[in-house]
C-alpha positions as CSV (number, residue, x, y, z in Angstrom):
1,X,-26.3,15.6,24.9
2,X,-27.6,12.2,23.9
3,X,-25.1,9.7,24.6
4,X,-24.6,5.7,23.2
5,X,-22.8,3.1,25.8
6,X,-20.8,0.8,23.7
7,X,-19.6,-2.6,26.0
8,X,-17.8,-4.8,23.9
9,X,-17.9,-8.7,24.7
10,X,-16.2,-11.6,24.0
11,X,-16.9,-14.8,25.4
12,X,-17.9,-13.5,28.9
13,X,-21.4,-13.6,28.5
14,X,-21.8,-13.7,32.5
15,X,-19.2,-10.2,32.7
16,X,-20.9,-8.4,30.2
17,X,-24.2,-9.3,31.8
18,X,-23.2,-7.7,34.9
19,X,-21.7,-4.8,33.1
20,X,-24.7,-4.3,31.4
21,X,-27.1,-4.9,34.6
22,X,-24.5,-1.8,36.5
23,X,-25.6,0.3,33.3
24,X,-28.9,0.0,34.0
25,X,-28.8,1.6,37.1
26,X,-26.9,4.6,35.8
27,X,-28.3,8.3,35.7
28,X,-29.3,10.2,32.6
29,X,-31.2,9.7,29.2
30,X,-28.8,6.9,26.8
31,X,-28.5,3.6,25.1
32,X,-26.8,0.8,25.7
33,X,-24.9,-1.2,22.8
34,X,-23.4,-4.8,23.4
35,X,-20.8,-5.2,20.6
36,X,-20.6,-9.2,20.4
37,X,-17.4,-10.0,19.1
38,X,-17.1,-14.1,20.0
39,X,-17.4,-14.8,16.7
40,X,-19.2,-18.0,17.7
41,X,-22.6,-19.1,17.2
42,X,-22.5,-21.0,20.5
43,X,-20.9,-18.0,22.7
44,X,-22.8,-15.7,21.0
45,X,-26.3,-17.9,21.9
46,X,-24.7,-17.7,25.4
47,X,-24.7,-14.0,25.2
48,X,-28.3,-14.1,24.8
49,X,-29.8,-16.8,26.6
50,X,-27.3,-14.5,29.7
51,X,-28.8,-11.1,28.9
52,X,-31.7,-12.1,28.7
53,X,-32.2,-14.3,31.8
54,X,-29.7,-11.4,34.0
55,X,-32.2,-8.8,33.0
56,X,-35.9,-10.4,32.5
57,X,-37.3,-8.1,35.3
58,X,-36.1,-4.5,33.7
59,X,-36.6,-5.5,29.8
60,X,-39.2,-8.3,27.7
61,X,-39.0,-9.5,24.3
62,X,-36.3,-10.0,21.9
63,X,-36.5,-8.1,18.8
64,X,-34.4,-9.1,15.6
65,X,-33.1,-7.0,12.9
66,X,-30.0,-7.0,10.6
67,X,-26.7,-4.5,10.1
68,X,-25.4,-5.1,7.0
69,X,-22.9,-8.3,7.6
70,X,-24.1,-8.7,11.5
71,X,-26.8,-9.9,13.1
72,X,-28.5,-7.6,15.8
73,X,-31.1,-7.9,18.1
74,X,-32.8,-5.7,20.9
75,X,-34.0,-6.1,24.4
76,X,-37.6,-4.4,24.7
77,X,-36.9,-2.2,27.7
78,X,-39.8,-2.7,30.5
79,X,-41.2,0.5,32.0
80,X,-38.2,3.3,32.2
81,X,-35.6,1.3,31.3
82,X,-32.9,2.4,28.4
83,X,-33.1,0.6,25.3
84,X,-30.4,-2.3,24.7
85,X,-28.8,-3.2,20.9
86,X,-26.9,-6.6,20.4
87,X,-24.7,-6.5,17.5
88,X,-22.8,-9.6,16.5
89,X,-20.0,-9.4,14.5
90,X,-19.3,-12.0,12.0
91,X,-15.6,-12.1,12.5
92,X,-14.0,-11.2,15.7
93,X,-11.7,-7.5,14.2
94,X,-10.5,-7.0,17.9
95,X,-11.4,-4.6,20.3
96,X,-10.9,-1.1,18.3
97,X,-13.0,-2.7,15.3
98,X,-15.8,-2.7,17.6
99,X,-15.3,0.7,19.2
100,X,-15.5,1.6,15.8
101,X,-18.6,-0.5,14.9
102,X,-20.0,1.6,18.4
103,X,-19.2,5.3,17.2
104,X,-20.9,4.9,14.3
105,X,-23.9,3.7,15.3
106,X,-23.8,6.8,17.2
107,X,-23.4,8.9,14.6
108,X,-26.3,7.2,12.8
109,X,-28.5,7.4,15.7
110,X,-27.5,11.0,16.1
111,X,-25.6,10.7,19.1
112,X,-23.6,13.6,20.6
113,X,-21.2,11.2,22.9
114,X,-20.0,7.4,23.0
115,X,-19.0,5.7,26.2
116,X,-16.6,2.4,25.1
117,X,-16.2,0.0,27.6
118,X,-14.7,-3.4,28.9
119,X,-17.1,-6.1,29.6
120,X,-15.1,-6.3,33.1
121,X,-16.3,-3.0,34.1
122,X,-19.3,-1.9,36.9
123,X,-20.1,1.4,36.6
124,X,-21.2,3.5,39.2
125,X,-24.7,4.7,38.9
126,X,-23.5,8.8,39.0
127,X,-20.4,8.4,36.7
128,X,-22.0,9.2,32.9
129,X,-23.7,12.7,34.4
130,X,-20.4,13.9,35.5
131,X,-18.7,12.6,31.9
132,X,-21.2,14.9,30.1
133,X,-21.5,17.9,32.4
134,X,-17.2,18.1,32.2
135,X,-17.6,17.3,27.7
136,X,-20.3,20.3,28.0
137,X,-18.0,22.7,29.8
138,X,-14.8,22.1,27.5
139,X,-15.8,21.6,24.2
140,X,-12.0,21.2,22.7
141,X,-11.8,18.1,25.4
142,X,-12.3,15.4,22.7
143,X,-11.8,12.0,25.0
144,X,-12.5,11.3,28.7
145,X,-10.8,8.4,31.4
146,X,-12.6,7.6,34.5
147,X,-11.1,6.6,38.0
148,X,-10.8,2.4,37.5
149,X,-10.4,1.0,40.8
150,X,-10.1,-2.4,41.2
151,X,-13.4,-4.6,41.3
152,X,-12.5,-6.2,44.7
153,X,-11.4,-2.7,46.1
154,X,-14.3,-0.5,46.1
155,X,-13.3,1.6,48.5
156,X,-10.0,2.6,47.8
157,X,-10.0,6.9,48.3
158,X,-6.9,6.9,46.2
159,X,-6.8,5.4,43.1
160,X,-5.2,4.3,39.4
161,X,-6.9,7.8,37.2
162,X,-3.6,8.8,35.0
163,X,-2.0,6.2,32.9
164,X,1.7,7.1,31.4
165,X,3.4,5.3,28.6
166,X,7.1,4.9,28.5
167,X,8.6,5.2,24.9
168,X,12.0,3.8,25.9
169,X,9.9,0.5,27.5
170,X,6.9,0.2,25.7
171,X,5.1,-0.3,28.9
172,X,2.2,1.8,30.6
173,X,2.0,2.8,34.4
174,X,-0.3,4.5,36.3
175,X,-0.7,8.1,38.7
176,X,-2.6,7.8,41.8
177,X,-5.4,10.9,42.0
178,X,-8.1,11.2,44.4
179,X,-11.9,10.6,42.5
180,X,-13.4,13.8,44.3
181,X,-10.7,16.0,42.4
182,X,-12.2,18.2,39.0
183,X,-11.3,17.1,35.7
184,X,-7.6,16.5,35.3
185,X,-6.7,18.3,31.8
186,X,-2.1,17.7,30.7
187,X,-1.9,21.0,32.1
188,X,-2.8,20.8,35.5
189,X,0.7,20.0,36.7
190,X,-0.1,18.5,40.0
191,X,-0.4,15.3,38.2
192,X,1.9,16.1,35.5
193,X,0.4,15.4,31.6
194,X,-2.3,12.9,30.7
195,X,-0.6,11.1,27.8
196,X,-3.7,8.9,27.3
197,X,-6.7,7.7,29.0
198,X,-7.1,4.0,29.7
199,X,-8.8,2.1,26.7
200,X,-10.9,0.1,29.3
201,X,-13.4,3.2,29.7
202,X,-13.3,5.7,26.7
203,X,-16.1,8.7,27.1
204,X,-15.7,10.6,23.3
205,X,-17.3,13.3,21.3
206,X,-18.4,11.2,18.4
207,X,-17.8,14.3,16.0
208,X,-13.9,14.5,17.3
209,X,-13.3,10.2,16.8
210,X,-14.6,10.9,13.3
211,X,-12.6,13.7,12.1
212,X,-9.6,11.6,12.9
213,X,-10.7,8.3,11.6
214,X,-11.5,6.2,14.6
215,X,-9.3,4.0,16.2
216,X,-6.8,2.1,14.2
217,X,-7.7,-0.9,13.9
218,X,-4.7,-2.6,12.7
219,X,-3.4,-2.8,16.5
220,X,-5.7,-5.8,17.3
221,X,-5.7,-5.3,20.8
222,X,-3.3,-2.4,23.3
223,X,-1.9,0.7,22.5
224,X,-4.8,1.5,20.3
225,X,-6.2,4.0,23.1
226,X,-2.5,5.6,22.9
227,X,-2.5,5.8,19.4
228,X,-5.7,7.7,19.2
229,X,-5.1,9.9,21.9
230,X,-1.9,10.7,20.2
231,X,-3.6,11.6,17.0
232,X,-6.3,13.5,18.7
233,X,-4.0,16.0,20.7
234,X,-1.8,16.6,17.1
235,X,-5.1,17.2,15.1
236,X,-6.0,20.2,18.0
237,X,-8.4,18.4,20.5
238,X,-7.6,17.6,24.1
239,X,-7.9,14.6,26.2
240,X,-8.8,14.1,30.2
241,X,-9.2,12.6,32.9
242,X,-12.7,13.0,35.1
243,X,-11.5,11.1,38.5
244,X,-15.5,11.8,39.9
245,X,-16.2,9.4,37.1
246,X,-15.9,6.0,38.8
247,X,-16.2,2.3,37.2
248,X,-14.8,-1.0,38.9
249,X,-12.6,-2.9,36.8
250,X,-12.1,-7.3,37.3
251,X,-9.3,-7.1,34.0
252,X,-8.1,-9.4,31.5
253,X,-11.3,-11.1,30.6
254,X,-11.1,-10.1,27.0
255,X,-8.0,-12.0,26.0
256,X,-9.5,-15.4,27.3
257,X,-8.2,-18.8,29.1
258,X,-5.4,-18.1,31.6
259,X,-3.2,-20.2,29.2
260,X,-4.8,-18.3,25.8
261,X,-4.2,-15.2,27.7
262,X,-0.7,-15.2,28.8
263,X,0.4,-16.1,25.6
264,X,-2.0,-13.3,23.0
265,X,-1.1,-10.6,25.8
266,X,2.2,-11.1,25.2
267,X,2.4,-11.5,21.8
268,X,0.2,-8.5,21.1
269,X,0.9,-6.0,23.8
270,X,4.8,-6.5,22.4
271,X,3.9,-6.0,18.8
272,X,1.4,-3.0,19.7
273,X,4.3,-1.3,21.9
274,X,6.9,-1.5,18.6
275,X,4.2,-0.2,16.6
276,X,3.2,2.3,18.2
277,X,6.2,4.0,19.6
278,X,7.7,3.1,15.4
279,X,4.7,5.2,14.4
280,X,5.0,8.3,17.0
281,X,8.3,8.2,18.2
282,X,10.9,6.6,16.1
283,X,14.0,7.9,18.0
284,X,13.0,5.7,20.4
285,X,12.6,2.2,18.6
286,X,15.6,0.8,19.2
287,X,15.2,1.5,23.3
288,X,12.2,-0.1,22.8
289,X,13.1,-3.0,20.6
290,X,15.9,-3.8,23.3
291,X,13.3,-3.6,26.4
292,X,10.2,-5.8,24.8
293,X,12.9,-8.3,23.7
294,X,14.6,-8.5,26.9
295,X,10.8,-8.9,28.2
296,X,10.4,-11.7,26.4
297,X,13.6,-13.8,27.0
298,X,12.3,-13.5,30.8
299,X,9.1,-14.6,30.1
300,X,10.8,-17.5,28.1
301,X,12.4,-18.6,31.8
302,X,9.0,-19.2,33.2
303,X,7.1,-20.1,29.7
304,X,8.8,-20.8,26.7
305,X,6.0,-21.0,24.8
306,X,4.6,-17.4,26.2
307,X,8.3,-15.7,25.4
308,X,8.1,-17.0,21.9
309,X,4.9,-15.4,21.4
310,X,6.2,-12.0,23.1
311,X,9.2,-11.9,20.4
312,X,6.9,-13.4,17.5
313,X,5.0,-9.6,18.6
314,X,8.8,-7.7,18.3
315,X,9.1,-9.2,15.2
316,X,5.9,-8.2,14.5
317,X,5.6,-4.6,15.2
318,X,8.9,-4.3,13.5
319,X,7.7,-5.6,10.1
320,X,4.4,-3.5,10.5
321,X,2.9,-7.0,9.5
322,X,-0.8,-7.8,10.4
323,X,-1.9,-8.8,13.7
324,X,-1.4,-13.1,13.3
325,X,-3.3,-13.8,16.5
326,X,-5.0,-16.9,15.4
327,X,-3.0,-18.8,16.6
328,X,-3.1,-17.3,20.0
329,X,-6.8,-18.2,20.0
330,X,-7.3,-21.5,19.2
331,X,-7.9,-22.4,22.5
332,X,-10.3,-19.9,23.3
């Protein structure tokens, strides 16, 4: 049960460097995979010089190599340490372009299961053996979410496991299960059904995300998670939750600058909602439609420039256009 850990960066060199250093500590035979998408050479040089100061004492020398279009480069693990991939992509294709990039290197390398996750994360060291002992005993389980408790809240007994989507709102909320509960599958109805799992910590069986084609891409950045669960549960696999599974979430770091931030979260998590719900659920577009524009006109009272970009994404999603987040990330 060989297993790849994909973190995916982008311009947090000192987050993913923690992340990474958390991962080192964790229990069981894997990789680790930094998927660098900064699309900078001076982030990017960041990255490195970060790594590679962060973890001098548990890995050596830098190796290079090449991945088609991207420059990669490996950590030389000291002692028992697991092995550590750079991959840099040349163009920043948002966060389910390089979940994708992630699964399949895994499937190259042979891989049985891929763990995506947010540079913001801190894993606990016991969390990936109790991922691959729950994918061993259900083997129609296709996708696994962890407990996320917040970074600053460590020891919270009760915390955020189940995420729910509401069609009508295009917004997500979440249940509250205890971690030292078994894995919660949509039909144990004490916690009602798992719609998704939260995109910040993915566990999959590689052989399930390629039968279905990956993640699509064409989101950018939220709902992509929702999307691929969704297709995953109508193409005969089942997704979970494994609340024993624990990582420590800080949030938001992949979308920037407080200013970039506001202003790409709203635009894309508004033009991800329409999108998604359009794609799955069309009786409920225009509830939704109503709800992410009324969103948007009360962001406009605080930030006008943030509302426009939150009905720019309505517009959006309704048009099925591509993701125009350049914009959005000048500043970044």
């Amino acid at each position: 049960m060989s297993t790849l850990i994909a973190v995916v960066n982008y311009r947090q060199p000192e987050s993913t460097a923690r992340c990474v250093r958390s991962l080192i500590r964790v229990e069981g035979d894997f990789s680790i995979l930094v998927v660098d998408n900064s699309a900078s050479t001076v982030a990017s040089d960041q990255l490195r010089l970060t790594l590679s100061e962060t973890l001098e004492q548990s890995h050596g020398e830098i190796e290079e190599s090449t991945a088609g279009e991207n420059q990669t480069w490996k950590l030389i693990p000291r002692h028992h340490a697991p092995p550590i991939c750079v991959a840099v992509m040349s163009t920043n294709g948002g966060y389910a372009a390089a979940c994708n990039w992630a699964a399949s290197a895994a499937q190259q390398a042979g891989k049985t299961f891929v763990w995506l996750l947010n540079n913001d994360l801190v894993v606990d060291s016991g969390s990936l053996a109790m991922l691959r002992e729950t994918m061993a005993a259900a083997p129609t389980v296709a996708l696994l979410g962890v407990t996320i408790r917040p970074l600053q809240q460590a020891q919270r007994s009760s915390v955020a496991g189940v995420p729910r989507f509401s069609r009508a709102l295009g917004r997500s909320s979440f249940i509250r299960v205890s971690s030292t509960t078994p894995m919660v599958l949509p039909d144990a109805r004490r916690v009602g059904p798992v719609t998704y799992v939260a995109g910040a910590a993915m566990f999959a069986r590689v052989s399930a995300l390629q039968a279905v084609g990956g993640l699509d891409e064409s989101y950018f950045l939220y709902c992509e998670e929702l999307d691929l669960c969704e297709r995953l549960r109508r193409a005969g696999y089942r997704v979970g939750i494994e609340p024993r599974a624990v990582v420590h979430h800080l949030g938001g770091l992949s979308t920037g600058s407080t200013t970039q931030k506001s202003r790409l979260t709203a635009y894309c998590a508004s033009r991800a909602a329409i999108r998604c719900v359009r794609r799955h659920w069309p009786t409920f577009l225009p509830a939704v439609t109503i709800a992410r524009t009324f969103y948007a006109v009360v962001l406009a009272t605080h930030s006008p420039t943030t509302g426009a970009a939150a009905f720019s994404g309505v517009i959006s999603g309704l048009r099925d256009a591509p993701p125009d987040v350049d914009k959005y990330q000048a500043d970044g």
